[in-house]
C-alpha positions as CSV (number, residue, x, y, z in Angstrom):
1,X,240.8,222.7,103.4
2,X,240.7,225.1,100.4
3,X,237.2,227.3,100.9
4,X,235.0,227.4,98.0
5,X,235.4,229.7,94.8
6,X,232.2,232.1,95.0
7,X,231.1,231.2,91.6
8,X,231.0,235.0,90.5
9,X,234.9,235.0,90.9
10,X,237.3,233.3,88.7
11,X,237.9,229.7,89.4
12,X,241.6,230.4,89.0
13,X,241.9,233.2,91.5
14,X,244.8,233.4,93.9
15,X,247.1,230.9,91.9
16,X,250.1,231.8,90.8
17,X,251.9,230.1,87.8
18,X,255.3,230.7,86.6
19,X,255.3,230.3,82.8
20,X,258.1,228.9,81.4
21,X,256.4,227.5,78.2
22,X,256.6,228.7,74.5
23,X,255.3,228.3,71.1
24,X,251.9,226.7,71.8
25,X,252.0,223.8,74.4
26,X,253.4,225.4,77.5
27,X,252.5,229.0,76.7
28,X,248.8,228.4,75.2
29,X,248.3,225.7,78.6
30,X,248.9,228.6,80.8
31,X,247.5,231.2,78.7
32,X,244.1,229.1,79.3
33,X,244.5,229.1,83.2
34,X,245.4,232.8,82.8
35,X,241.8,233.2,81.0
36,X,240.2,230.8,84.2
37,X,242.1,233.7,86.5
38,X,245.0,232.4,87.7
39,X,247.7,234.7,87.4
40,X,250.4,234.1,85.4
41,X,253.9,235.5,85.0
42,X,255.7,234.2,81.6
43,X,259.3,234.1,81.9
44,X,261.7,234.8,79.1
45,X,265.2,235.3,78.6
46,X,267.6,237.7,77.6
47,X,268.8,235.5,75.2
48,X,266.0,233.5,74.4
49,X,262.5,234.6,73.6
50,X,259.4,233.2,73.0
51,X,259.9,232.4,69.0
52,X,256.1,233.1,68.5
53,X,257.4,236.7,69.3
54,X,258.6,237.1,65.4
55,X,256.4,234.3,64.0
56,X,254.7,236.6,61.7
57,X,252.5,236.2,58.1
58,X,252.8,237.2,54.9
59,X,251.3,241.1,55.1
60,X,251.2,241.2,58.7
61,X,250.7,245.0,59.5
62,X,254.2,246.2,60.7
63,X,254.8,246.8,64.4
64,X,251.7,244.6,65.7
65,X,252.5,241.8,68.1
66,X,252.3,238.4,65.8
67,X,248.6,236.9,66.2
68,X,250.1,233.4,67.2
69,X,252.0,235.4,70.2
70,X,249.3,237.3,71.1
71,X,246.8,234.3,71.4
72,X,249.1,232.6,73.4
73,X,250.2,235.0,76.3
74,X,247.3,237.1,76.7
75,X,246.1,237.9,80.5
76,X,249.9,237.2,81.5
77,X,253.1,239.3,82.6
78,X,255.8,239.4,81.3
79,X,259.3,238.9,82.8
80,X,262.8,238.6,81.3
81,X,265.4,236.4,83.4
82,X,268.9,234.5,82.3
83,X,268.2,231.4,83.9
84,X,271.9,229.9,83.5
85,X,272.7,232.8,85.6
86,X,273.5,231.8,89.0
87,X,271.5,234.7,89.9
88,X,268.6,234.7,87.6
89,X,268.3,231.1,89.1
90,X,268.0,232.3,92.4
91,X,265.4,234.2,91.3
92,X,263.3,232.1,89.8
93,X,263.6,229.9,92.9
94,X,262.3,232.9,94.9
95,X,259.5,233.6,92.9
96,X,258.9,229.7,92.6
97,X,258.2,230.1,96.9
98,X,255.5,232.2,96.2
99,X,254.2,231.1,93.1
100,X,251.8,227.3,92.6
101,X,252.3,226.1,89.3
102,X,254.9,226.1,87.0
103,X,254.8,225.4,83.7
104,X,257.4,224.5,81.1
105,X,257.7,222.8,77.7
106,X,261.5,222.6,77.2
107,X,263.7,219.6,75.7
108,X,263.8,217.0,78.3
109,X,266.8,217.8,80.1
110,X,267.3,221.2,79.6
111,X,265.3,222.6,83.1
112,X,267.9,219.9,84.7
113,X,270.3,221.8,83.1
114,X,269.3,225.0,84.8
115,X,269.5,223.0,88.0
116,X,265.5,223.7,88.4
117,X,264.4,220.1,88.5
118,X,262.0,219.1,90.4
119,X,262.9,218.3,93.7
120,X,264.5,220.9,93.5
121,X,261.7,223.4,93.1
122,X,260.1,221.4,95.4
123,X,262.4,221.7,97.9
124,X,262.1,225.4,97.6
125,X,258.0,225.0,97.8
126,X,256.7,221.5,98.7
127,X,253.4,222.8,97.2
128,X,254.5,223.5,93.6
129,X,253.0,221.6,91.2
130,X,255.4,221.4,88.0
131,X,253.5,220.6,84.5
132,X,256.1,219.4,82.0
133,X,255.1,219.1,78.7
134,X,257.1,217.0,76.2
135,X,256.5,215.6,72.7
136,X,257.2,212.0,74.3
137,X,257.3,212.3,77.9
138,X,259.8,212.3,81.0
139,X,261.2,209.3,80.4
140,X,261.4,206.2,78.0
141,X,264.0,205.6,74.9
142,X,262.4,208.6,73.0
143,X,262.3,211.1,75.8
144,X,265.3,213.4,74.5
145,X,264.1,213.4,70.3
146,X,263.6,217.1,69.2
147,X,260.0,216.8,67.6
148,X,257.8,219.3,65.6
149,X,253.6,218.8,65.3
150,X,254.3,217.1,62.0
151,X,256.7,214.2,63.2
152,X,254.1,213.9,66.5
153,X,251.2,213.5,64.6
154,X,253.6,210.4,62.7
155,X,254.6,208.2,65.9
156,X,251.0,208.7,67.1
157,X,248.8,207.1,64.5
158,X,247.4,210.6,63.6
159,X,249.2,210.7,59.9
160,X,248.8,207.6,59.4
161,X,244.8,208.3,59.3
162,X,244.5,211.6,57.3
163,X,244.7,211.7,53.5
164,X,243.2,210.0,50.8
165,X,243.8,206.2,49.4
166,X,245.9,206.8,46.7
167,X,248.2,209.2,49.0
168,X,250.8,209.1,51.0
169,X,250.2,210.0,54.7
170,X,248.6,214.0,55.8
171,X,250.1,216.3,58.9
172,X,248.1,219.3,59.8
173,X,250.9,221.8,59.5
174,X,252.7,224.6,61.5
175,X,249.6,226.6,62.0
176,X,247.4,223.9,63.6
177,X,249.8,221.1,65.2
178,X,247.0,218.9,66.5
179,X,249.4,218.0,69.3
180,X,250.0,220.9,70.4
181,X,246.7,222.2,70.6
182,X,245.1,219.2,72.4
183,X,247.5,218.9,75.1
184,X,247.2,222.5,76.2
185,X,243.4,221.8,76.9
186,X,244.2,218.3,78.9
187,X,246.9,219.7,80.5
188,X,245.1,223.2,81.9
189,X,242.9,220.9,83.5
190,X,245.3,218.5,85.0
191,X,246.8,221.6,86.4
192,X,243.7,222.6,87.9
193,X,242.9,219.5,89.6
194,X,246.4,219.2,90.6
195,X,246.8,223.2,92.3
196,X,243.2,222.0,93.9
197,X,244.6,219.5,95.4
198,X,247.9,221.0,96.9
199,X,245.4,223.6,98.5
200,X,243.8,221.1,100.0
201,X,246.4,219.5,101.6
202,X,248.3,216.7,99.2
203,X,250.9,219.1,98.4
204,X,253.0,219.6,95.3
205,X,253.4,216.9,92.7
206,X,255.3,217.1,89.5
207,X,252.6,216.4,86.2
208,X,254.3,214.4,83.1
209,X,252.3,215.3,79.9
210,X,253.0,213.8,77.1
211,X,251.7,215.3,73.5
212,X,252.7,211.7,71.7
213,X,250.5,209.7,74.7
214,X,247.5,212.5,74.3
215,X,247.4,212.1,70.4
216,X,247.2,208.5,70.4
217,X,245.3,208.2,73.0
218,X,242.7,210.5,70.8
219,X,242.6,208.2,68.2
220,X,242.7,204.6,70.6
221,X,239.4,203.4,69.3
222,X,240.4,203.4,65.7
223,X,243.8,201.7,66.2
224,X,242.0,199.1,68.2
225,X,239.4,198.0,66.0
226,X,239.3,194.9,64.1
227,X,241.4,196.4,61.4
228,X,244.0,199.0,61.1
229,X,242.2,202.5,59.6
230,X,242.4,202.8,55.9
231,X,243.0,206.5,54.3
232,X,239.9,207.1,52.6
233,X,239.9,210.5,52.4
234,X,236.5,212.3,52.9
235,X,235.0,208.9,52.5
236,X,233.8,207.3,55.5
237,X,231.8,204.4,55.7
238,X,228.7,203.2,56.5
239,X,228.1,206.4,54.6
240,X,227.2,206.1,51.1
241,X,228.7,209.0,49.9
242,X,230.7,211.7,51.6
243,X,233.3,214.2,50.2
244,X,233.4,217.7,48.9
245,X,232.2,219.4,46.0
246,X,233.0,222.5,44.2
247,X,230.5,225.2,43.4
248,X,230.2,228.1,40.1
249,X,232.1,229.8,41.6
250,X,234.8,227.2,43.1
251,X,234.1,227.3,46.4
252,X,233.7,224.2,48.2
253,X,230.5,222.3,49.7
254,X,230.3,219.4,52.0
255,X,227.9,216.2,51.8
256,X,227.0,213.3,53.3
257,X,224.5,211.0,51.9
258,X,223.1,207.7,53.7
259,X,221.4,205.0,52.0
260,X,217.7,206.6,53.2
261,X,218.5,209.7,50.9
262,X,219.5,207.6,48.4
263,X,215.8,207.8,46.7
264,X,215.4,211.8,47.4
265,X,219.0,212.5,45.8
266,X,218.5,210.7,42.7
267,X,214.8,212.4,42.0
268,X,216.5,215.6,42.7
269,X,219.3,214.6,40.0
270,X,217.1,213.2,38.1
271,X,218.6,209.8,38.1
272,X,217.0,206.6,36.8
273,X,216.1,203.7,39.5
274,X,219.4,201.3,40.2
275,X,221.8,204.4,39.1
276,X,225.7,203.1,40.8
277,X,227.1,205.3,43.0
278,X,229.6,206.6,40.7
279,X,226.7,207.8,38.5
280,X,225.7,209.7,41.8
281,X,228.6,211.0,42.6
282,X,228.9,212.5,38.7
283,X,225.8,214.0,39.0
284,X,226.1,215.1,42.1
285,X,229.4,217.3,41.4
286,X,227.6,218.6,38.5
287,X,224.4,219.9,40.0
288,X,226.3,222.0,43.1
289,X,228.7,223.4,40.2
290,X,226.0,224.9,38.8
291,X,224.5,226.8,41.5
292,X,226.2,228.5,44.3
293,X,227.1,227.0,47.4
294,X,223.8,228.4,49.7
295,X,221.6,227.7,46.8
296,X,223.0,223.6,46.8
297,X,223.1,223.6,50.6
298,X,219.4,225.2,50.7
299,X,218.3,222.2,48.1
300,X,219.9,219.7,50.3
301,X,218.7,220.4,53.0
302,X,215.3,220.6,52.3
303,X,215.2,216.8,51.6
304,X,217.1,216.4,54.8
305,X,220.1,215.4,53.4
306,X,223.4,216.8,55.2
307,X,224.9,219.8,53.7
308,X,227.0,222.6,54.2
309,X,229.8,225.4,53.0
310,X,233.4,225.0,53.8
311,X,234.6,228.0,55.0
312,X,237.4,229.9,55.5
313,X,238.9,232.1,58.8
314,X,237.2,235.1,56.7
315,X,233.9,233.4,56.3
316,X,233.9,232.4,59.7
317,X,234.5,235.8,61.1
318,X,231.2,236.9,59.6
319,X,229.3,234.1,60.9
320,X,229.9,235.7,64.6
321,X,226.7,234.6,66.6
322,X,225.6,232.6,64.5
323,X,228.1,229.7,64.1
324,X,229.9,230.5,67.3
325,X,230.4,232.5,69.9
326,X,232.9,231.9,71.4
327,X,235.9,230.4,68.9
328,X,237.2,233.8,68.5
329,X,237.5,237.2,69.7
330,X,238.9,240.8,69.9
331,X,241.6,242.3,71.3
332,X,241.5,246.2,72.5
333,X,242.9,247.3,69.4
334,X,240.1,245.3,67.7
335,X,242.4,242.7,65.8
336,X,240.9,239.4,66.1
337,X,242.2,236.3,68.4
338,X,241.6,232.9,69.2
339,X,238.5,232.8,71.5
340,X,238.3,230.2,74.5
341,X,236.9,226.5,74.2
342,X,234.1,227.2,76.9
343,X,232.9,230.0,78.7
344,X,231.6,230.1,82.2
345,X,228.3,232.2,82.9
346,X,228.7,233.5,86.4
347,X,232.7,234.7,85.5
348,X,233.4,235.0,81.7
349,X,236.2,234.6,80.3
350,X,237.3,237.4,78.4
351,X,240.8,239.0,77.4
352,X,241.8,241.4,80.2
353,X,245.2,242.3,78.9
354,X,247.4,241.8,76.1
355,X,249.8,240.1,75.7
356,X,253.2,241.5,77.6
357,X,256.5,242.8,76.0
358,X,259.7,241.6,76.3
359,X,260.1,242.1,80.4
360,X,257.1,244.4,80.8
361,X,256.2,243.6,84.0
362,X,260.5,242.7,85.4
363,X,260.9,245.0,88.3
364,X,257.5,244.8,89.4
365,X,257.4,241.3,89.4
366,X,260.7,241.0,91.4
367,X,259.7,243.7,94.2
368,X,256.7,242.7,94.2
369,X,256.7,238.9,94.6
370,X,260.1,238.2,95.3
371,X,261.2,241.0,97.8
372,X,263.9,242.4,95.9
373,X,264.6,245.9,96.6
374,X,265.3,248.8,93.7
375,X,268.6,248.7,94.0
376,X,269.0,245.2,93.4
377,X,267.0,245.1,90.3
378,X,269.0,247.7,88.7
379,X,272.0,246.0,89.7
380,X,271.0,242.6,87.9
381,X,269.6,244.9,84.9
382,X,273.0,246.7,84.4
383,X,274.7,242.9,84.8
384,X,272.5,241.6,81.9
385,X,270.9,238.7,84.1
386,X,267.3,240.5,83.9
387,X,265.6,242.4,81.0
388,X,263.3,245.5,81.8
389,X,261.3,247.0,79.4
390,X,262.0,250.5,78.8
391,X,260.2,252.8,81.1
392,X,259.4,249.9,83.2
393,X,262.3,250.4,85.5
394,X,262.5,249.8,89.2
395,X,260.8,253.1,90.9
């Protein structure tokens, strides 16, 4: 049986996960087991890199690592291998005997292709547990579709829900993709439970996550109410009124009014008895635009109706403390990340190390882990089926 974590270690320590995932489902999934302490070895190729690796914004500062990248593969190493290789196969599939999870986010059908399926990394390791994340799972009519967060969020019943009345269906866009970012929660944990397990016995077990199941899954007790959900916008009944409103000095300010605030609102904007609510509503937008957004907020509030600024990344950053602790946080160089979704008191997460270059940690890894000697490394350097990072040859 697996002995107990002391709970002032990570709960992660002494697994190993290959990481074969980019973008954000397979790389942020084990960047988030990385955080728990597992350690985890991302694997590139030669040919083929994490695209987060060049997914820069406008007035990025020039020669720092892209923010998306860095979120995503912070606390791993880094490794570059040609999987088609015959070779770089092999070693993956020696690294894979020593290693617990792995975790990749491919096109269906492409690790096949590499002749790393399943049975047969589990015939290299009868305890590795596989995570495969897909946009619509292993198998079914769908299971080969190249899909993006935008045409997810579609077949789930996630579009169909956002945007207003008189609009046409709302994705959350590139730098968000719901899908994307739900799954790699769900799916650190499955992985958890599932290396658990294997340690304590049940052995190795291949997981099939599915972003399209997850999403709709999210949204199961809308689509199974009486009716199908209306588009509404900010609008959301029983609530009398809800939406946003601008401000003097156009910045935006959230309310939601119930029928109990009903007779506090309409003293404060002066309204006569039996006003409609699109009387409200006009008044309403004209009392926050002339005041700023704290001063409306502060007025709300005090008649305990529910109200408050929309803000901004910038406006959240200066809110650390106060509004969070944890959503973001810094990087040694001080630039900010994404933060973690929970902490642990007795073993914190925390950013140990940034996020690797492109096959940083190659030789090392292979001696290392997979018992290759110097020689060998150099020789599948100078044959083009690994990549080592300058100055991080084989010693």
């Amino acid at each position: 049986m697996m002995a107990p974590v002391p709970p002032d270690r990570p709960p992660l320590e002494g697994c190993r996960v290959l990481d074969l995932g980019i973008i954000t489902a397979g790389a942020a999934t084990s960047a988030l087991l990385a955080d728990l302490g597992a350690e985890v070895i991302k694997v590139e190729s030669p040919t083929y890199r994490d695209p987060f690796r060049v997914w820069t914004e406008p007035g990025a500062p020039a020669g720092r690592m892209p923010p998306f990248f860095r979120a995503t593969n912070r606390n791993k190493a880094g490794i570059s291998i040609d999987l088609k290789h015959p070779d770089g196969r092999a070693a993956l599939l020696r690294l894979a005997r020593r290693s617990d999870v792995v975790v990749e986010n491919f096109r269906r059908g492409v690790l096949a292709r590499f002749d790393l399926g399943y049975d047969v990394l589990r015939g290299a390791n009868p305890d590795i547990v596989l995570a495969s994340i897909s946009s619509q799972g292993e198998t079914g009519p769908d299971a080969g579709y190249v899909s993006y967060g935008s045409t997810l969020e579609a077949v789930s019943g996630l579009a169909w829900a956002g945007g207003y009345a008189d609009g046409g269906p709302v994705v959350s866009g590139r730098d968000l993709n719901y899908p994307d970012q739900v799954v790699a929660i769900f799916a650190a944990g499955m992985i958890a439970t599932a290396w658990r397990a294997s340690r304590s016995g049940a052995g190795g077990t291949h997981l099939d996550l599915s972003q399209r199941e997850l999403t709709s899954f999210l949204l199961g007790e809308a689509f199974v109410a009486a009716e199908e959900p209306a588009r509404r916008g900010n609008a959301q009944p029983p609530h009398r009124l809800q939406d946003c409103f601008r401000d003097a000095a156009g910045r935006w300010v959230a309310v939601t009014v119930d029928d109990r605030d009903l007779p506090a609102l309409d003293r404060l904007l002066g309204l006569p008895a039996g006003a409609g609510d699109a009387a409200r509503r006009t008044a309403l937008a004209g009392w926050i635009a002339g005041r700023d957004a704290a001063a409306a907020v502060a007025g709300l509030a005090a008649l305990s109706i529910a109200a408050a600024p929309v803000l901004g990344g910038r406006d959240l950053a200066e809110h650390e403390g106060r509004l969070w602790a944890m959503a973001m946080t810094h990087a040694a160089d001080g630039a900010w990340l994404k933060g973690f979704p929970f902490q642990l008191e007795e073993a914190p997460l925390s950013v140990r190390r940034d996020a690797p270059g492109v096959g940083a940690d190659t030789a090392r890894v292979l001696m290392e882990i997979a018992g290759y000697s110097a020689a060998e490394v150099a020789a599948l350097a100078a044959g083009g089926v690994i990549e080592v990072a300058a100055g991080a040859g084989a010693a």
